[in-house]
C-alpha positions as CSV (number, residue, x, y, z in Angstrom):
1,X,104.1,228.4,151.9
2,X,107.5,227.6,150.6
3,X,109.6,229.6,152.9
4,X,107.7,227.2,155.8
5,X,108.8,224.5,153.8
6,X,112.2,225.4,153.8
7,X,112.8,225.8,157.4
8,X,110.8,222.7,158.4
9,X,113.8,221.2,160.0
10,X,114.3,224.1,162.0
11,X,110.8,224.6,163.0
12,X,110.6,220.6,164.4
13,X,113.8,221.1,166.6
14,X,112.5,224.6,167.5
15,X,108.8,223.1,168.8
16,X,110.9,219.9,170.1
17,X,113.0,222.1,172.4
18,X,110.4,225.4,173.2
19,X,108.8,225.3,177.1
20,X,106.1,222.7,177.2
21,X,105.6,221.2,179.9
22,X,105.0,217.1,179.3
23,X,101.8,215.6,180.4
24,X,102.1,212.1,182.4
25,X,99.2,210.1,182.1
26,X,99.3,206.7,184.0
27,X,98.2,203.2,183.4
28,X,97.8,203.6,179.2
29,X,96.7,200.7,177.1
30,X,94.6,202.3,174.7
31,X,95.2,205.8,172.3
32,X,92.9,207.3,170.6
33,X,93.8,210.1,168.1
34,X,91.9,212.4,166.6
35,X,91.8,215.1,163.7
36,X,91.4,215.6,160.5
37,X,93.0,216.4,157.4
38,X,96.7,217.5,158.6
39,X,95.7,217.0,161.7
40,X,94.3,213.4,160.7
41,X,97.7,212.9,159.4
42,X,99.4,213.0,162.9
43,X,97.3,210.3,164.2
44,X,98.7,208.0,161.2
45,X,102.4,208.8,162.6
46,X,101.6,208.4,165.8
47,X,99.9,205.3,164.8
48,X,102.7,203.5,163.1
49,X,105.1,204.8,165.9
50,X,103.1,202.9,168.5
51,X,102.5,199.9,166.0
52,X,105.1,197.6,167.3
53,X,104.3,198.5,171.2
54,X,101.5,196.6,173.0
55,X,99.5,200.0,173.3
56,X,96.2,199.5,171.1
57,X,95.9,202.4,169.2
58,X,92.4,204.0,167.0
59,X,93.0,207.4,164.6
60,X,89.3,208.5,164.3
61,X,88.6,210.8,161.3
62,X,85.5,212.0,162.2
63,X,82.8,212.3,164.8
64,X,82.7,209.2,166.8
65,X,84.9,207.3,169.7
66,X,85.2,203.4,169.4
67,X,83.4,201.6,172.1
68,X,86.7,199.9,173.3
69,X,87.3,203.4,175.1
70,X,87.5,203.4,178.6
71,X,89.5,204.6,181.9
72,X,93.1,203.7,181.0
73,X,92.7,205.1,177.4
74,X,93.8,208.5,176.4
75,X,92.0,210.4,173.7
76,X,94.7,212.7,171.8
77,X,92.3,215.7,169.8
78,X,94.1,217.6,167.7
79,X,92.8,220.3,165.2
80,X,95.5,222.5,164.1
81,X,92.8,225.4,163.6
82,X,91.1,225.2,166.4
83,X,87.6,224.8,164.8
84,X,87.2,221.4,163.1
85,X,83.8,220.4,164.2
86,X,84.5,216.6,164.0
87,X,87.4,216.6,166.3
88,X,85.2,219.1,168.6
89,X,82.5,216.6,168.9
90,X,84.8,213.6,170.0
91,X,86.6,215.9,172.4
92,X,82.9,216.6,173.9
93,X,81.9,212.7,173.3
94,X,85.8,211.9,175.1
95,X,85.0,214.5,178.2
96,X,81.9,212.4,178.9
97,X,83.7,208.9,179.1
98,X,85.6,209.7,182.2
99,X,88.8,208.7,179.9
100,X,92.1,210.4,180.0
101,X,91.8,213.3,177.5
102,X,94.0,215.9,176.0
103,X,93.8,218.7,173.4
104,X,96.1,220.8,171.0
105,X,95.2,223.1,168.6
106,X,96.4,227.0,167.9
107,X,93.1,228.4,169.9
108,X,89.9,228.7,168.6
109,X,86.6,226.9,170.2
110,X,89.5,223.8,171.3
111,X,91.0,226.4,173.1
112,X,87.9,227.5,174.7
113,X,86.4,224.3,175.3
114,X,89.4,222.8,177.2
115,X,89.4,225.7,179.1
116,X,86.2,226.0,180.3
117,X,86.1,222.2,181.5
118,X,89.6,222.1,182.3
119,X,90.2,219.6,180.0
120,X,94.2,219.4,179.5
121,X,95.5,221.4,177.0
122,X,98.4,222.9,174.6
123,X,98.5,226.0,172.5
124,X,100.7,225.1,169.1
125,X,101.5,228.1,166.9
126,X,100.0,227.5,163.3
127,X,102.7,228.2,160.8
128,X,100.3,229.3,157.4
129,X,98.0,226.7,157.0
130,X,97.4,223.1,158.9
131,X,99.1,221.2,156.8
132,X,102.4,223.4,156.6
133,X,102.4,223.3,160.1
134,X,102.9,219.8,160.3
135,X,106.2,219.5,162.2
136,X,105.6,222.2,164.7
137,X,102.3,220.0,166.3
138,X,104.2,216.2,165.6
139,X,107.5,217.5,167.8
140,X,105.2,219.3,170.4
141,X,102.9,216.2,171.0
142,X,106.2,214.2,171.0
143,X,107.6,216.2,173.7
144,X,104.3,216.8,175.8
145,X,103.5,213.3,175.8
146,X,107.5,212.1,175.6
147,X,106.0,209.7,178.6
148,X,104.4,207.3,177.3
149,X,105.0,207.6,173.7
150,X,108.0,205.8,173.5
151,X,110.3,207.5,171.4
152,X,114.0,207.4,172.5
153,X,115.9,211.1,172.1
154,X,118.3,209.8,169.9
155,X,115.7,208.8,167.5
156,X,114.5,212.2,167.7
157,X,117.7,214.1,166.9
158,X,118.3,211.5,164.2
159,X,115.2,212.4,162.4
160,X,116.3,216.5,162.8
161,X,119.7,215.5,161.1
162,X,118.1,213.5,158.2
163,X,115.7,216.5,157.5
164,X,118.1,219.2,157.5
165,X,120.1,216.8,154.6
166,X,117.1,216.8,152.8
167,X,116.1,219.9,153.4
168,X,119.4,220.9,151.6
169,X,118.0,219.3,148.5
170,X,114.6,219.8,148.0
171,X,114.3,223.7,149.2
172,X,113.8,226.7,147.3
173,X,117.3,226.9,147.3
174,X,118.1,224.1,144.7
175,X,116.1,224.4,142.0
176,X,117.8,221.9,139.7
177,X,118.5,218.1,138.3
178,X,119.5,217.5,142.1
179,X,116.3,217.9,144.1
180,X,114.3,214.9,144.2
181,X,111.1,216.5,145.2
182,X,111.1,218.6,142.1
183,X,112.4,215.9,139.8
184,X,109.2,214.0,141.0
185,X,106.9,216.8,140.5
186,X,107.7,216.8,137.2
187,X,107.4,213.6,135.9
188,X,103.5,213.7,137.6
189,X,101.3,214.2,134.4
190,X,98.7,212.1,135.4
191,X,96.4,210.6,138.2
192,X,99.4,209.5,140.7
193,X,98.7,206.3,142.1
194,X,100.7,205.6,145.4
195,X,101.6,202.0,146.4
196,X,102.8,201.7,149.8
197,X,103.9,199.0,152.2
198,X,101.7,199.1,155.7
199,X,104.5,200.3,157.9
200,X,104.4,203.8,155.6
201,X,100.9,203.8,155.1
202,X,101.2,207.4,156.9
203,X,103.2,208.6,154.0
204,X,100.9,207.3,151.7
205,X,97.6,208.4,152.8
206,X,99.5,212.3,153.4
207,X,100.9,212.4,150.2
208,X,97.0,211.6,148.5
209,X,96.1,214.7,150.9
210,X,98.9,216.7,149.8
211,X,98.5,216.4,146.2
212,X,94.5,216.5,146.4
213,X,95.2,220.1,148.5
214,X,98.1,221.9,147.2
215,X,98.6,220.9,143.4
216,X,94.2,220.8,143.1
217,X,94.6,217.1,141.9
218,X,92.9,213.4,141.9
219,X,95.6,211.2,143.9
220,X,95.2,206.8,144.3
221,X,96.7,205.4,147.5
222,X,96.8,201.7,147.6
223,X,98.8,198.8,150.2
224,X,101.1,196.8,147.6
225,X,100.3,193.5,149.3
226,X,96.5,194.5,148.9
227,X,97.3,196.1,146.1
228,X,98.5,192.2,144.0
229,X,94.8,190.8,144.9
230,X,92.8,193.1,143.1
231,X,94.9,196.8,142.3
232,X,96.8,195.3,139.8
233,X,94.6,194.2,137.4
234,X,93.3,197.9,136.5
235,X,96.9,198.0,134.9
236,X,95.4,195.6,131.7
237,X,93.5,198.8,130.8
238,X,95.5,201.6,129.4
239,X,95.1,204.7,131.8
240,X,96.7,208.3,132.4
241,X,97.6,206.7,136.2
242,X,100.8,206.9,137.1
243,X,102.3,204.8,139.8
244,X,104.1,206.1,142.4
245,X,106.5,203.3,145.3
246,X,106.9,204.3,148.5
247,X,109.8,201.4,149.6
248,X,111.5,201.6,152.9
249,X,114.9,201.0,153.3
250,X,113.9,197.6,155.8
251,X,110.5,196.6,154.4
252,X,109.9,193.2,155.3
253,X,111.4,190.7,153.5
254,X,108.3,189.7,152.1
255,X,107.3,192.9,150.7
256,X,110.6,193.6,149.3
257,X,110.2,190.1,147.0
258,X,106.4,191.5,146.1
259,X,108.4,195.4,145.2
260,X,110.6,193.2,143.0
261,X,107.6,191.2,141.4
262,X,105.2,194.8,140.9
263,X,108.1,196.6,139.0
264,X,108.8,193.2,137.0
265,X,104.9,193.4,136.1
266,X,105.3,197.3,135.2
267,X,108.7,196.8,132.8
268,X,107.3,194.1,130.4
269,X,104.1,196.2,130.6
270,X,105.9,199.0,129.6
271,X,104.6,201.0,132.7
272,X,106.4,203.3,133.4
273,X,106.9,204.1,137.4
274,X,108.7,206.2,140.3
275,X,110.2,205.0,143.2
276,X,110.9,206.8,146.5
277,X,113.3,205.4,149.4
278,X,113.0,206.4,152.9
279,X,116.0,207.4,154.8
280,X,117.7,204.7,157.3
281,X,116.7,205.0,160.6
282,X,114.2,205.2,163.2
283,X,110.5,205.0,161.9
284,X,110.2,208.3,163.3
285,X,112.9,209.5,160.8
286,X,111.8,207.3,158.3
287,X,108.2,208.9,158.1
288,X,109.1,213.0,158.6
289,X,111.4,212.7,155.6
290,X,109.1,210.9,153.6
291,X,106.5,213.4,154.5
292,X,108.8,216.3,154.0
293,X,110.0,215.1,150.5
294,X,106.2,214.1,149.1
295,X,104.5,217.6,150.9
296,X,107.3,219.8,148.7
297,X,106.4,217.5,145.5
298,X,102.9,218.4,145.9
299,X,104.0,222.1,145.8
300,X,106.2,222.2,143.1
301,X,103.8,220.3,141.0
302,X,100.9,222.7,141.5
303,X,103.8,225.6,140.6
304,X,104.3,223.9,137.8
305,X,100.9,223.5,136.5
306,X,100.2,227.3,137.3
307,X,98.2,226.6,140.4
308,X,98.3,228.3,144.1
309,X,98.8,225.4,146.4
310,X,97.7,227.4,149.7
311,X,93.7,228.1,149.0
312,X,91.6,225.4,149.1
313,X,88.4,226.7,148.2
314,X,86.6,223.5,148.4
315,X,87.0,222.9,151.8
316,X,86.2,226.7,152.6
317,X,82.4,225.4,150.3
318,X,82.0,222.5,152.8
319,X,83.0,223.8,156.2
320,X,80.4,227.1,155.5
321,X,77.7,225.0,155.0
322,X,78.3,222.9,158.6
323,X,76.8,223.7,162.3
């Protein structure tokens, strides 16, 4: 798994620039993304990329479409194995509307499905496991649907420079003081609890799924605006939590006065708590690196508590005992 990780910022040029021929539908107002787990996760990018457009956009984690679809929505599947049953049965659900409809997986029964009903359709190379393979299905869906999601090219070579930077510090490579992702995993001895502002709510939610997957443990994630009418006030009972900020570098003013307020709260509480900065930049940039850093903290934490982080036995339980 770690060798993936290091060349993550080779792999996202590398699936940015291979053959894929884009896919121009016409007329959208509405996305729909589906998938789960890793694939989940790239609906939640996609999702805060098209936030400040006048798109409407659903990420569905699980079997059903919203009503609101109709002929000038597109419904993105994606399941990076092939096989997830939910994102099989809105595909099916999707095919039925008469909506605009795409798929992308590595094979499996998407593969076949889209095939048989000619139901558009891109073949993404898995690199490991799902959610290693992250940047190889987020540039390829960028580029096959570079159309109508409007990402600008500079923002996407921007976000390939600021991960091979921090790809410098947190590989295999530099196992020391120096590597943020490592320094993190090591002050984790508890149940991380992970406050994030809405605009990184993506981060947030992967990092949970990182953590729950790779280092096998129990993982918070909570909206720090949300977080100061209710979260909070677990804090006057003494846990093993440990909190974890996700701040961007241009969080809105607001939320930068309610950062300052929550880490007041934690000093005279004598609570102690991590912070993580995105880069500067494009949102785009601003969520890859974040996801890059927090996905190699969740591997060296569950190397450093003796665990594998690649089976997940658990999910291997539920998914045998499905149709």
């Amino acid at each position: 798994m770690y060798k993936i990780y290091d060349k993550w910022s080779q792999i996202a040029k590398e699936s940015y620039e291979a053959d894929m021929s884009s896919v121009d539908f016409k007329d959208i107002e509405h996305f729909v993304f589906a998938g789960m787990g890793g694939s989940g996760a790239l609906g939640d990018v996609f999702s805060s990329i098209l936030s400040k457009t006048d798109i409407h956009v659903n990420v569905v984690k699980g079997y059903h479409l919203p009503k609101t679809v109709g002929l000038n929505t597109l419904v993105v599947t994606t399941s990076i194995s092939g096989n997830t049953v939910e994102t099989l049965s809105v595909l099916d659900s999707a095919r039925k509307t008469g909506c605009k409809l795409i798929g992308f997986s590595s094979g499996g029964k998407m593969e076949e499905y889209c095939k048989k009903n000619h139901v558009d359709y891109r073949k993404i190379l898995m690199h490991h496991s799902p959610r290693a393979s992250f940047p190889t299905f987020l540039y390829s869906i960028l580029k096959t649907l570079n159309t109508i999601i409007p990402v600008k090219k500079n923002d996407i070579f921007e976000s390939f420079n600021e991960m091979e930077k921090l790809q410098k510090l947190i590989s295999s490579s530099n196992l020391n003081e120096n590597n943020p992702s490592l320094n993190l995993a090591e002050w984790i001895n508890g149940t991380p609890l992970i406050y994030y502002p809405w605009g990184l709510e993506a981060t947030a939610v992967r990092f949970k799924a990182s953590l729950q997957e790779n280092a096998k443990t129990h993982a918070i994630a909570e909206n720090i605006i949300e977080a100061c009418h209710n979260g909070i006030v677990s804090w006057e009972r003494k846990s093993d939590v440990k909190p974890i900020l996700i701040e961007g570098q241009d969080d809105y003013i607001k939320t930068k006065e309610r950062w300052k307020i929550i880490k007041e709260y934690f000093k005279q509480n004598n609570i102690d708590f991590w912070e993580v900065y995105s880069v500067e930049g494009s949102i785009l940039s601003k969520l890859i690196n974040l996801i890059y850093l927090l996905d190699y903290t969740s591997i060296y934490n569950a190397i450093i508590n003796g665990i594998d982080p690649s089976p997940v036995k658990s999910i291997d339980f539920v998914k045998s005992k499905l149709d």
